[in-house]
VOGU-3710 file (C-alpha; in Angstrom, 3 decimals, decimal comma):
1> xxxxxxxxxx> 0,000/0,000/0,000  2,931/2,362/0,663  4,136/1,757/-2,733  1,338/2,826/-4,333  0,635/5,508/-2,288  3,993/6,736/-3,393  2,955/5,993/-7,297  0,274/7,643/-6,997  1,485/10,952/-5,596  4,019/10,847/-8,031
11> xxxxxxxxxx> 1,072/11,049/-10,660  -1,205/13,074/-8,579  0,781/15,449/-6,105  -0,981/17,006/-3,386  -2,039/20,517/-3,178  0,315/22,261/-0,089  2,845/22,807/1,244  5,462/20,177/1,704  6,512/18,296/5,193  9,495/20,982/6,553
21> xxxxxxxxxx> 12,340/19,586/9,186  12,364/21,889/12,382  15,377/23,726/12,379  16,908/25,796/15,348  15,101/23,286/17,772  16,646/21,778/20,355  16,474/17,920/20,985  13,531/16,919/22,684  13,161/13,635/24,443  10,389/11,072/22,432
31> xxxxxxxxxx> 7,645/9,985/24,496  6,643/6,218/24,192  2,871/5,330/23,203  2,536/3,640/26,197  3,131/6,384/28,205  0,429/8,761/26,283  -2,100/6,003/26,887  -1,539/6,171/30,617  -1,677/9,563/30,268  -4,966/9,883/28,470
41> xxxxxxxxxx> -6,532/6,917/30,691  -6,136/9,283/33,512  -7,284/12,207/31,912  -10,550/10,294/31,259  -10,983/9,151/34,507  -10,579/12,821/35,681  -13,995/13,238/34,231  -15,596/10,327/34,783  -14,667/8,328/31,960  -13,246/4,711/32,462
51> xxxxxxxxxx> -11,432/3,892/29,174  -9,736/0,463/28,965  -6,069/0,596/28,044  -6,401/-1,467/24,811  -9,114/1,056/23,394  -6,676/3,929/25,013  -3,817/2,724/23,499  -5,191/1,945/19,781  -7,007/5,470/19,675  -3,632/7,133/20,705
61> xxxxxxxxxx> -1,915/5,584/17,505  -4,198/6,362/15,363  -4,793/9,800/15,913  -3,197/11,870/12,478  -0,923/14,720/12,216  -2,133/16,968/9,646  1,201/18,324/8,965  2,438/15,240/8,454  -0,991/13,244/7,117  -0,021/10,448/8,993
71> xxxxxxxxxx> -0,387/9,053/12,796  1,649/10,008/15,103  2,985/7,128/16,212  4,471/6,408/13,102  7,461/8,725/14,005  9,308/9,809/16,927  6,910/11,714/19,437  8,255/14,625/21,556  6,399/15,985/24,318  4,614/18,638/22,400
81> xxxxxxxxxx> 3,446/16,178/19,666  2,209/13,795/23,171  0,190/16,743/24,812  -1,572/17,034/21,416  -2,276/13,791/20,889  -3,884/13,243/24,140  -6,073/16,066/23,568  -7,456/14,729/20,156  -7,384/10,972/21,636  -9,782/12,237/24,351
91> xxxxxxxxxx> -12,056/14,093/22,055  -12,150/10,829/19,852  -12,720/8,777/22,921  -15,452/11,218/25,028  -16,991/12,602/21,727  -20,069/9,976/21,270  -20,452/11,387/17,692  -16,705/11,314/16,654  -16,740/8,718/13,662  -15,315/5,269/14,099
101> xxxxxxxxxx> -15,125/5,221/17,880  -17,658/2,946/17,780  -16,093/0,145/15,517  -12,988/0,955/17,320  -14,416/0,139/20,770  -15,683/-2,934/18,953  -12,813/-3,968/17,806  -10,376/-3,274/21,234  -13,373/-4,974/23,389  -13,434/-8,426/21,715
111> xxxxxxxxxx> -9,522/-8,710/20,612  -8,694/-7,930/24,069  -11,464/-10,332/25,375  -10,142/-12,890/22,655  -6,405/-12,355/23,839  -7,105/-12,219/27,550  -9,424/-15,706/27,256  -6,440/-17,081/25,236  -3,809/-16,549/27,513  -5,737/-17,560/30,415
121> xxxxxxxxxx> -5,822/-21,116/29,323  -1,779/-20,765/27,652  -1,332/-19,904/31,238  -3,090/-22,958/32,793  -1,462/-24,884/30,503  2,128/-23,990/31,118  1,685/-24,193/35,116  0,260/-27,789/34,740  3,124/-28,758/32,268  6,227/-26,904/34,460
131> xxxxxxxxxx> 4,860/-29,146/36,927  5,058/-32,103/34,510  8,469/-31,780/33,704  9,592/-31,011/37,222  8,296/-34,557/38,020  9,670/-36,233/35,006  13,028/-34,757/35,464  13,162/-35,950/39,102  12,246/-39,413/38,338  14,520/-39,622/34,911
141> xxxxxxxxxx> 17,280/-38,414/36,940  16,744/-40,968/39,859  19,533/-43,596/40,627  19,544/-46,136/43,630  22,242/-46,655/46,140  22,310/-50,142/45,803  19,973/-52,827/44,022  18,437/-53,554/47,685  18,058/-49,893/48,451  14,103/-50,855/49,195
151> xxxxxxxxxx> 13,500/-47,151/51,217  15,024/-45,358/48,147  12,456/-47,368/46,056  9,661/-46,711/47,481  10,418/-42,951/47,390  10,163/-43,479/43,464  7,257/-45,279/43,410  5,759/-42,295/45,842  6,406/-39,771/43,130  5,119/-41,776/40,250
161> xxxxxxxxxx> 1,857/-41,877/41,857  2,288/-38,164/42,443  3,212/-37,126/38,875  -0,263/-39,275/37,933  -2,400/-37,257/40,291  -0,986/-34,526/38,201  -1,552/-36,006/34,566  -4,495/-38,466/35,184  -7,677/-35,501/37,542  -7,975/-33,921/34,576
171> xxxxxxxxxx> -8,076/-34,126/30,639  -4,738/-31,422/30,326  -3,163/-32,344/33,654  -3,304/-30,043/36,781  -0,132/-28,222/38,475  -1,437/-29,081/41,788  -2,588/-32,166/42,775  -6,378/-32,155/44,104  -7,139/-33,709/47,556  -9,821/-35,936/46,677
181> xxxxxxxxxx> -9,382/-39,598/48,982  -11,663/-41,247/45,853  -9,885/-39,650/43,445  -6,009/-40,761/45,044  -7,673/-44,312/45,661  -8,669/-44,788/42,109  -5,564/-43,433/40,817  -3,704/-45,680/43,223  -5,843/-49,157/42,432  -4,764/-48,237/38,795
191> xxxxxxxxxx> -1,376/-48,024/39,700  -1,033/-51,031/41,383  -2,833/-52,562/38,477  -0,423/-51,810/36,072  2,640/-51,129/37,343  2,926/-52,884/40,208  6,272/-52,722/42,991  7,870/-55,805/41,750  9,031/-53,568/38,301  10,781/-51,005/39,862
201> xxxxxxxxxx> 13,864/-52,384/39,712  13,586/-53,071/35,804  12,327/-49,512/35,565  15,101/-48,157/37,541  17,707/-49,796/35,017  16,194/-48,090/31,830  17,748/-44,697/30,807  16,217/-41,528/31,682  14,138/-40,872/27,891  13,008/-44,528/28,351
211> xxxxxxxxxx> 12,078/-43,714/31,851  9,852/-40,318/30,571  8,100/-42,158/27,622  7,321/-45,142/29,976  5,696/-42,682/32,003  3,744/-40,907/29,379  2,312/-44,581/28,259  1,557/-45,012/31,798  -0,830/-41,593/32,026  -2,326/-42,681/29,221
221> xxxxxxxxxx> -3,354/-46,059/30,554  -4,196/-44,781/33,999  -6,459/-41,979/32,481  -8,026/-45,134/29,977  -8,715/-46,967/33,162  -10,416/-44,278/35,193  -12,440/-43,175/31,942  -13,976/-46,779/31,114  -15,072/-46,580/35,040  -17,199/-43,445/34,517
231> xxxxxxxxxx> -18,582/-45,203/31,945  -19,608/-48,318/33,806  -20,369/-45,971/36,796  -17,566/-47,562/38,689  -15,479/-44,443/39,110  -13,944/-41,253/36,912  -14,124/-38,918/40,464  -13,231/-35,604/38,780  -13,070/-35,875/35,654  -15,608/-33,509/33,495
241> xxxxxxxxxx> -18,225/-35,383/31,764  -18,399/-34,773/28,009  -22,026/-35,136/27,738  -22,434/-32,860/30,956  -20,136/-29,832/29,330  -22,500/-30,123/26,333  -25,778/-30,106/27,400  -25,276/-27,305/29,809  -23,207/-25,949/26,768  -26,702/-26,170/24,799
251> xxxxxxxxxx> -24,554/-26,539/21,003  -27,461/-26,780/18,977  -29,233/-23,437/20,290  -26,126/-22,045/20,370  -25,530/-22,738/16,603  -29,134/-21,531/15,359  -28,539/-18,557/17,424  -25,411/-17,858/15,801  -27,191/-18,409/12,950  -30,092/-16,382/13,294
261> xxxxxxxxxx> -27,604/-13,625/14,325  -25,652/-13,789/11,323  -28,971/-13,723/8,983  -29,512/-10,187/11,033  -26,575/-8,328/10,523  -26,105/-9,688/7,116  -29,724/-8,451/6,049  -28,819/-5,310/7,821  -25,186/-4,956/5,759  -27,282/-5,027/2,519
271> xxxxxxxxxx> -29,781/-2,713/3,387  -27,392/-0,553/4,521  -25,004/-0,548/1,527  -28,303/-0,274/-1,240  -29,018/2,703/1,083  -26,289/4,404/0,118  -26,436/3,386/-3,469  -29,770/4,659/-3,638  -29,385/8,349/-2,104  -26,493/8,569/-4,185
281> xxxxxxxxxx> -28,465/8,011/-7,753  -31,740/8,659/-6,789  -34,443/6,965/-9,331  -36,323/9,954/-11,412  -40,247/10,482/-10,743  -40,545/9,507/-7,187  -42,191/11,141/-4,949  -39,752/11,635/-2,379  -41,018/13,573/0,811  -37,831/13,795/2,859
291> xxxxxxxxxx> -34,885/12,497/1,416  -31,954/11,879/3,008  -29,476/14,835/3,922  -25,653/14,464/3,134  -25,530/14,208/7,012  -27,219/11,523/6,852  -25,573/9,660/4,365  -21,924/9,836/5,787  -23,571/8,521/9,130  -24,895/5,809/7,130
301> xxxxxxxxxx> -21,277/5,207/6,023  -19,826/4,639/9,431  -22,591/2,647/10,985  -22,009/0,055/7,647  -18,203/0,185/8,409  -19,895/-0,677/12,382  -21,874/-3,193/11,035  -19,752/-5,165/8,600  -17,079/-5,337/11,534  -19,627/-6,804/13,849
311> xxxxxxxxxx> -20,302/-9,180/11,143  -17,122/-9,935/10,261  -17,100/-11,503/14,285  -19,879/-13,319/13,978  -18,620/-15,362/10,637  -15,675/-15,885/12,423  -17,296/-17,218/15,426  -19,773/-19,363/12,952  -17,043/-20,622/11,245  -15,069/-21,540/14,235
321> xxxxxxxxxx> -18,219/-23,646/16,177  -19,100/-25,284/13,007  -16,247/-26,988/12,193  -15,708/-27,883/16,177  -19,177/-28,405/17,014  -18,769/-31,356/13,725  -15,189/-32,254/14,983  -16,938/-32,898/18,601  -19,317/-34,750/17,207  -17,160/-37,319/15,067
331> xxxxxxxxxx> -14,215/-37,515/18,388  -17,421/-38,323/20,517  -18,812/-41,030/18,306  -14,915/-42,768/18,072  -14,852/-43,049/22,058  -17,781/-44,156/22,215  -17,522/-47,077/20,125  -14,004/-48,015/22,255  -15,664/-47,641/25,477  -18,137/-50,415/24,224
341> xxxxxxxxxx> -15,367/-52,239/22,263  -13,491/-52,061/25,708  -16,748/-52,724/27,777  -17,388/-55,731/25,691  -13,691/-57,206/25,587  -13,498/-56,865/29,164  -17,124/-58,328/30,370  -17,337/-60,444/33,332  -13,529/-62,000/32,872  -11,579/-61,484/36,225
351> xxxxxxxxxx> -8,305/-60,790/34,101  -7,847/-59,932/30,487  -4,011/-60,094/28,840  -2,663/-56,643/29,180  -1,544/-56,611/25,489  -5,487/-56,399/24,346  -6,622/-53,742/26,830  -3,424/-51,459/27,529  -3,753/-50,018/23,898  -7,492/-49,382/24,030
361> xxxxxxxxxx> -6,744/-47,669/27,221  -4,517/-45,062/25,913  -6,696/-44,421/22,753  -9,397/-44,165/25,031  -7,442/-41,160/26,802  -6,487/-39,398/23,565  -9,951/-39,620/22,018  -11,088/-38,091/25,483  -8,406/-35,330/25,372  -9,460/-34,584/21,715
371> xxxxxxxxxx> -13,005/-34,070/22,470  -12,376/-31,616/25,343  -10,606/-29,402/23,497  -13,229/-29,084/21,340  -15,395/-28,763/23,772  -13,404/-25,347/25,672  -13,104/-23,947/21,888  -17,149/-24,182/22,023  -17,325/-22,464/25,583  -14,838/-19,759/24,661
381> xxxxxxxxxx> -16,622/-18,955/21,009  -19,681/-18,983/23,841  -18,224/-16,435/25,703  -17,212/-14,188/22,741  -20,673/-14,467/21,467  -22,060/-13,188/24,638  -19,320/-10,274/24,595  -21,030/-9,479/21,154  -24,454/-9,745/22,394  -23,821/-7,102/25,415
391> xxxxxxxxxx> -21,691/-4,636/22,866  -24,669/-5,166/20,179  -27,341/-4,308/23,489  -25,213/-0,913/24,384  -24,729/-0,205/20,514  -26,554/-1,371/17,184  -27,748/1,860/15,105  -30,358/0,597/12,788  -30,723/2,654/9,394  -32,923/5,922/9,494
401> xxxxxxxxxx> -36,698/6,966/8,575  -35,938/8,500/5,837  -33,097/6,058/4,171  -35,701/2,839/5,170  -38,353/4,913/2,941  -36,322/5,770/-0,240  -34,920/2,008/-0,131  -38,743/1,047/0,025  -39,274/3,165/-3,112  -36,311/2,013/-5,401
411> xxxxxxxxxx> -37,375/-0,323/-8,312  -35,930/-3,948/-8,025  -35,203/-6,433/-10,944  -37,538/-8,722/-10,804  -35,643/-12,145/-11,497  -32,760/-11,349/-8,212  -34,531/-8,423/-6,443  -31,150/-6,302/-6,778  -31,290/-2,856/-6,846  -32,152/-1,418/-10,417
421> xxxxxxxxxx> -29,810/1,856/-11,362  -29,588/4,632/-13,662  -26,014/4,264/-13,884  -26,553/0,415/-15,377  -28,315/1,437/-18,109  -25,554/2,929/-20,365  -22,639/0,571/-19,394  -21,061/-1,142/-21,621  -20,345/-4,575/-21,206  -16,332/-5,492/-19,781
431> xxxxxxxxxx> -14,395/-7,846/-21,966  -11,941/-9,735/-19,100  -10,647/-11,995/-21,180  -8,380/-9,543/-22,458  -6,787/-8,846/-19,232  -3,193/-11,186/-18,619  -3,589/-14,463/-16,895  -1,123/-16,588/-14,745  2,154/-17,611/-16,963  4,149/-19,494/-14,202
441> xxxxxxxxxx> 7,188/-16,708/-14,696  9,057/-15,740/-11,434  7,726/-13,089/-9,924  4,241/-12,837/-11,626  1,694/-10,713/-10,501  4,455/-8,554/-8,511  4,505/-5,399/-10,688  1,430/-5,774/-13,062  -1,885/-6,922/-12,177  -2,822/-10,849/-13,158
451> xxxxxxxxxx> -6,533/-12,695/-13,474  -6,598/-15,675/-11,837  -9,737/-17,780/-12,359  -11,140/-21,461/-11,791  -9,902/-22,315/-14,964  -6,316/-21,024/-14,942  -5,423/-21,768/-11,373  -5,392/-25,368/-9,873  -5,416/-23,664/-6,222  -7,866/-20,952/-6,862
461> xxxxxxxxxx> -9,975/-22,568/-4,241  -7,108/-22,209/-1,715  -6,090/-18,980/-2,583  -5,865/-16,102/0,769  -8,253/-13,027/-0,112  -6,654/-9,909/1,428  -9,001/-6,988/2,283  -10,912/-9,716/3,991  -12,540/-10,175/0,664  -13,882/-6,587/0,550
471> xxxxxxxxxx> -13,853/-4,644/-3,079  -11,401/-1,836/-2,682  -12,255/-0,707/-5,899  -15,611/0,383/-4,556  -14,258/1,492/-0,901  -12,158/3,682/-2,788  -14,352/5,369/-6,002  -17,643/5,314/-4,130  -16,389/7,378/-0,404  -16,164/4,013/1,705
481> xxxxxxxxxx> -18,856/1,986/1,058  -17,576/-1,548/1,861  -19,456/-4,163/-0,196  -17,667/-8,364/-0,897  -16,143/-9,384/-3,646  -16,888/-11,686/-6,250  -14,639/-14,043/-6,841  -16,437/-16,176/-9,438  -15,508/-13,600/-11,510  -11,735/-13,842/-10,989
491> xxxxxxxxxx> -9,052/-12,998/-8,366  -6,567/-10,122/-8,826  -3,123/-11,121/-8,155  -0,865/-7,807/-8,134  1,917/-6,675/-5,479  1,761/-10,131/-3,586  -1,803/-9,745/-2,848  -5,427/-11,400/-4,090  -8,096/-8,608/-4,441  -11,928/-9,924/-5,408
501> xxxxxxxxxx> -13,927/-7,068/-6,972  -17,879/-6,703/-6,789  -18,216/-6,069/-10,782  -16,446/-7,055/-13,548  -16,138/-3,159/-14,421  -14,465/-2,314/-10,943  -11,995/-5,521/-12,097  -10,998/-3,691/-14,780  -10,284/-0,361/-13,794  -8,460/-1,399/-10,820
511> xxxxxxxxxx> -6,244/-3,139/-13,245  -5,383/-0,095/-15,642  -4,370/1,951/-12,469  -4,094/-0,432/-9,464  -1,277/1,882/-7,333  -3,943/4,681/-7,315  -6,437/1,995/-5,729  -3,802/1,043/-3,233  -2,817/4,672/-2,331  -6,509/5,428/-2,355
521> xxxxxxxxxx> -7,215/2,338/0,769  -3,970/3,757/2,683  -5,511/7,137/2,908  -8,671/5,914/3,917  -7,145/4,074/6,172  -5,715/7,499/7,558  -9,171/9,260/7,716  -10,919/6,069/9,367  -8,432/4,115/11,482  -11,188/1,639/11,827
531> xxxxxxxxxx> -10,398/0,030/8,234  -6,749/-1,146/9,319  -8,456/-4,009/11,233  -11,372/-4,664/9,061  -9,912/-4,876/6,429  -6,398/-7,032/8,082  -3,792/-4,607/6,632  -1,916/-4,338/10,071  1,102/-5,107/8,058  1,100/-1,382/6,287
541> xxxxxxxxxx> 0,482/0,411/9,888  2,997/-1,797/12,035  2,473/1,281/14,820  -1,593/1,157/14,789  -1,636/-2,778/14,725  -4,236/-4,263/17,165  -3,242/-7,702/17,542  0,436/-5,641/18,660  -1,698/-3,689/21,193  -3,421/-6,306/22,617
551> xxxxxxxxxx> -0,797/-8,577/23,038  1,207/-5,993/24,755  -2,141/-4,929/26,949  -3,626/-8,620/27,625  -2,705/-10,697/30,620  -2,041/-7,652/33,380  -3,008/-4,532/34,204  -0,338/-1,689/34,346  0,186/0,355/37,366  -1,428/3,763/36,659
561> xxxxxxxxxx> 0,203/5,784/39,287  3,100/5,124/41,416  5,241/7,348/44,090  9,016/6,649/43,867  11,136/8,623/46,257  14,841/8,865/46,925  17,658/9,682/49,727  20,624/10,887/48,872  22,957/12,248/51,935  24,440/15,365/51,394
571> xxxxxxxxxx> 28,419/14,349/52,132  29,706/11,273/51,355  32,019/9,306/53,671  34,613/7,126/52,773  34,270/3,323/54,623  36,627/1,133/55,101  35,197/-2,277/56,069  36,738/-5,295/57,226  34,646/-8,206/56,604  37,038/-10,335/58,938
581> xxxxxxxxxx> 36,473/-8,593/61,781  35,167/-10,064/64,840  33,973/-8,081/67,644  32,895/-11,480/70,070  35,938/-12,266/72,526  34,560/-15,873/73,035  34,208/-16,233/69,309  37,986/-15,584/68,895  38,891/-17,528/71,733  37,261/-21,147/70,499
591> xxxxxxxxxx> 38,704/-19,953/67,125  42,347/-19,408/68,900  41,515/-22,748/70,746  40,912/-24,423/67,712  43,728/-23,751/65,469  45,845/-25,037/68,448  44,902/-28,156/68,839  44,463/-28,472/64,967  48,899/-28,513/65,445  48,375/-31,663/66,579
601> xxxxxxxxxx> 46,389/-33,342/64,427  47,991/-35,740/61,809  46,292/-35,773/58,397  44,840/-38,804/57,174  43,614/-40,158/54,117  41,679/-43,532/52,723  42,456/-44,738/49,200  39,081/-46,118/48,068  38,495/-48,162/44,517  36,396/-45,006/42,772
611> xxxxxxxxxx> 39,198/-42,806/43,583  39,772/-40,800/40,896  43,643/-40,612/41,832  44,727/-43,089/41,946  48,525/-44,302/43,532  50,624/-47,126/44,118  49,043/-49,867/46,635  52,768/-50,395/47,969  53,486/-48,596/51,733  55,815/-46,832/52,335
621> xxxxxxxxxx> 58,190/-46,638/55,317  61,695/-44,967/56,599  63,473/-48,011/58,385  65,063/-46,926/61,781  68,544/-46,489/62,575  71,216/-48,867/63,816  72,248/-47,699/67,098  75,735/-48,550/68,068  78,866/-46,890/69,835  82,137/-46,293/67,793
631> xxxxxxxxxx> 85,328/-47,141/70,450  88,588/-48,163/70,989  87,996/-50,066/74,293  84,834/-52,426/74,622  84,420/-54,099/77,996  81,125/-56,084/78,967  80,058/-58,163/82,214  78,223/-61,751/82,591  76,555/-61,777/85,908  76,408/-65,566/87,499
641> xxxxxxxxxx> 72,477/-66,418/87,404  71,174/-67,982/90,500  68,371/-70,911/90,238  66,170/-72,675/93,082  65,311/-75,832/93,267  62,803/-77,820/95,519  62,886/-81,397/96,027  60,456/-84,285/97,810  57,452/-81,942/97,078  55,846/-85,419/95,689
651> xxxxxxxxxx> 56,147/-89,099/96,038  57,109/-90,533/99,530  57,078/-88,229/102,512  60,749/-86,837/103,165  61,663/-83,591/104,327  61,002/-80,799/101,651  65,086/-79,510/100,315  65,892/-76,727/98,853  69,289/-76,403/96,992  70,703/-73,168/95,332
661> xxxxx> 72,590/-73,799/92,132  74,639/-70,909/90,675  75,135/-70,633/87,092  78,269/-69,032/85,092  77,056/-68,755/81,257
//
């Protein structure tokens, strides 16, 4: 769009002066968007206005500097540029008749509603699965002292059943396990069942990715086992019931209410858009009492833009409850039938071989995981539905008196009941098979406009409509007025996008000029900021992108107002700290105490098979000394050595002797 916004002024300059650099001005500090939304919430609240920060923050990059004719935010913002946008951001925002502050509240309300609802459950999700991993990790990472280390066991087996209290209360797991005594006994009967005591020891021998996919087989099965007891009323504690969530989700009035809705604002798109089609070429003859004032008109213009945007939602939300509400269907129908497979494989037999059941079991658990997501994508299209519903109750202009009445009047053909106008009359039919279709070149379609139909395109089915399938050729010639495209009659390929046109003639006059078409949507896109989401070009206004704003809004709210104070002493003084000092006299005297008798202490050490240093097993020792004297005299004495002996202590009775025997050795 950029590009042919610079084409175009190229062919078509502007009347004006041109954008002038500030000279002789001194550097001023740029002020963040973020900051200027703050600001302008709490200038709205100062009068009694609460504006949330999403619908803040989009109207605060959008607002347009006229010197520049672009936003703001597109360029460096200094604090004179920020006090003016706040003013015109709160006269957008507390002006009830400023155009487009409708469709922008519209459009902030349910993308922030959207985004918030989203990351809600991302956030579930991530709490239950850090808690997950923690308990994988742990029991991956387990090793045993010893093969009969039966305490350390257990403690494994303890936080296996913990990890499937996390996995196995709930279809996405839980980050905190619920304190339910039916729920733990189930959980611990299934257990048991499967993966009993005795296997620890072959489980503690695999590796630690062995160990997690062994344990993501096992939630499976454990989950399998606890479902097929809900169904035989057996069991299942906790777990949501599938045919519960739906009937109080009520998906079949939901859907013909969607329905009906869409039929509404559809009806009300068309009348809207032949309203302005009328008032602008007026049949000749009628009798028209009041028509419709150019006032009139251009408010007719931004309620469509209000109206197509609201309808625009509801497809989406259509769309999206369709296809689940048929995915739910089909996911419930497949666990069904393996519940009764199951049911009827199992019957009355005490035991069953664990290869027949244990897959059944974890299909069971994936069919049932499956069919609750489709059932939260129901609640949360639900949810946005009712969003719409209460925006649609506080705002839903319907078209005036006086448009309702010429529309009555206008003559109709009779075989499609479309609008019948002057301007048709004198046309002259469009040939399009002159314009260039597809080659297969490199590059096609990038700097001249191709026609791709059904015939010329394999893919034309497939192919991504930008504009949201809106005719720019018509938002663009006829002041706004946002009609579809028809794609039977072909797809423009030009620039990297695929533009659909309502008439053949808008086809081809967008191709002999298509950079003044593209110019011609970035400048409306400049008047009515609304557009840049309707029509999905956030690419060309990176600064006024919602789905940017949003995401940077979503998920918290920012602190508004804060007091930050600090105390800063007048003259410094120089410190010098010792962090080894010790003021405690008893503290230094058990540490004197203690290096003193560490003195005599001898060091040890243990040489142990898993050393890793390993030394010689040999000891080794310092033999002592010989001691002997070196002279030139050696003398030495041998004492006598005196013995006792006793005789007639035995035999016949004689007087006892004792005799003295000296010994010279």
């Amino acid at each position: 769009l950029a590009q042919g916004a610079e084409r175009t002024r190229r062919k078509h300059p502007r009347r004006g002066g041109q954008v002038r650099a500030r000279r002789g001005s001194a550097a001023m500090v740029a002020v963040s968007v973020q900051a200027i939304s703050k600001e302008l919430i709490l200038a709205c609240r100062q009068l009694g206005h609460v504006v949330p920060e999403a619908l803040a923050t989009l109207v605060v990059s959008t607002v347009v500097n006229p010197t520049a004719g672009a936003f703001y935010a597109e360029r460096p913002i200094d604090e004179n540029d920020a006090r003016v946008v706040v003013e015109e951001a709160a006269k957008v925002i507390l002006t009830p008749e400023q155009p487009g502050i409708h469709c922008l509240r519209l459009q902030a309300s349910y993308e922030h509603a959207f985004a918030e609802i989203e990351q809600a459950g991302l956030k579930q999700q991530e709490e239950a699965k850090q808690a997950h991993d923690r308990a994988v990790k742990w029991i991956s990472g387990f090793q045993t002292k010893f093969d009969q280390d039966f305490d350390t066991l257990s403690g494994l087996y303890n936080k296996i059943y913990q990890f499937l209290l996390l996995r196995c209360t709930s279809p996405e797991g839980v980050a905190r396990a619920p304190k339910d005594q039916a729920v733990e006994r189930e959980v611990a009967a299934a257990l048991e069942s499967v993966f009993p005591r005795v296997g620890l020891r072959a489980f503690a021998a695999l590796t630690g990715a062995e160990r997690a996919a062994q344990l993501q087989e096992l939630a499976g099965i454990v989950l399998g086992i606890r479902l097929f007891n809900q169904h035989s009323s057996k069991g299942g504690a906790g777990l949501p019931s599938l045919e519960a969530m739906q009937a109080e989700l009520k998906v079949d009035e939901f859907l013909a209410s969607l329905q009906r809705e869409v039929d509404e604002v559809n009806e009300c798109c068309r009348r809207y858009a032949d309203a302005i089609v009328v008032a602008r070429t007026p049949p000749k003859g009628g009798p028209w009492d009041k028509p419709p004032s150019e006032a009139e008109v251009e408010q007719n213009r931004r309620d469509l833009l209000y109206h197509r945007q609201y309808l625009c939602y509801l497809l989406n939300l259509h769309e999206d409850a369709v296809a689940s509400s048929e995915r739910l269907g089909t996911d419930r129908g497949m666990l069904g039938e393996d519940l009764q497979g199951l049911e009827a494989l199992v019957g009355g037999r005490v035991s069953v071989p664990k290869e027949h059941v244990y897959p059944r079991f974890d299909s069971i658990a994936r069919g049932y995981r499956t069919a609750y997501n489709e059932v939260q994508v129901l609640q949360v299209r639900s949810k946005l539905f009712g969003l719409l519903r209460e925006l649609r109750a506080a705002y839903f202009p319907q078209l005036p008196a006086a448009s309702a009445d010429l529309l009555a009047k206008a003559p109709r053909r009779p075989e499609d009941g479309e609008l019948l106008l002057q301007e048709d009359e004198g046309d002259e039919p469009v040939d399009l098979e002159v314009l260039p279709g597809p080659t297969g070149a490199e590059g096609e379609g990038m700097s001249s406009p191709v026609r791709l139909t059904l015939d010329n395109t394999p893919d034309f089915l497939q192919l991504p409509l930008d504009f949201q399938g809106f005719c720019i050729h018509t938002l663009v010639a006829q002041n706004r007025l946002l009609v579809p495209g028809n794609p039977a009659i072909g797809v423009v390929k030009y620039a990297g996008r695929y533009c659909v046109f309502a008439t053949e003639r808008s086809l081809a006059d967008f191709c002999r000029d298509p950079d003044r078409y593209f110019g011609g949507v970035r400048e409306a896109c400049y008047r009515h900021p609304e557009l840049i989401h309707l029509l999905r070009i956030h690419v060309d206004f990176p600064s006024a992108s919602l789905p940017t704003i949003v995401q940077s809004t979503a998920g918290g709210h920012s602190v508004q107002q804060a007091d930050v104070g600090t105390d800063t002493p007048l003259h410094f003084q120089d410190s010098n700290i010792d962090k080894n000092y010790e003021w405690n006299e008893w503290k230094l005297r058990r540490d004197a105490l203690h290096m003193a008798d560490i003195k005599r202490k001898a060091t040890s050490a243990t040489q142990t098979a898993l050393s890793h240093l390993r030394r010689e097993t040999e000891s080794q020792v310092y033999l002592p000394k010989d001691v002997a004297t070196n002279t030139t005299v050696s003398k030495g004495t041998n004492p006598p050595r005196l013995k006792k002996y006793h005789r007639f202590l035995r035999g016949e009775p004689h007087p006892m002797q004792v005799a003295e025997i000296k010994f010279d050795l």
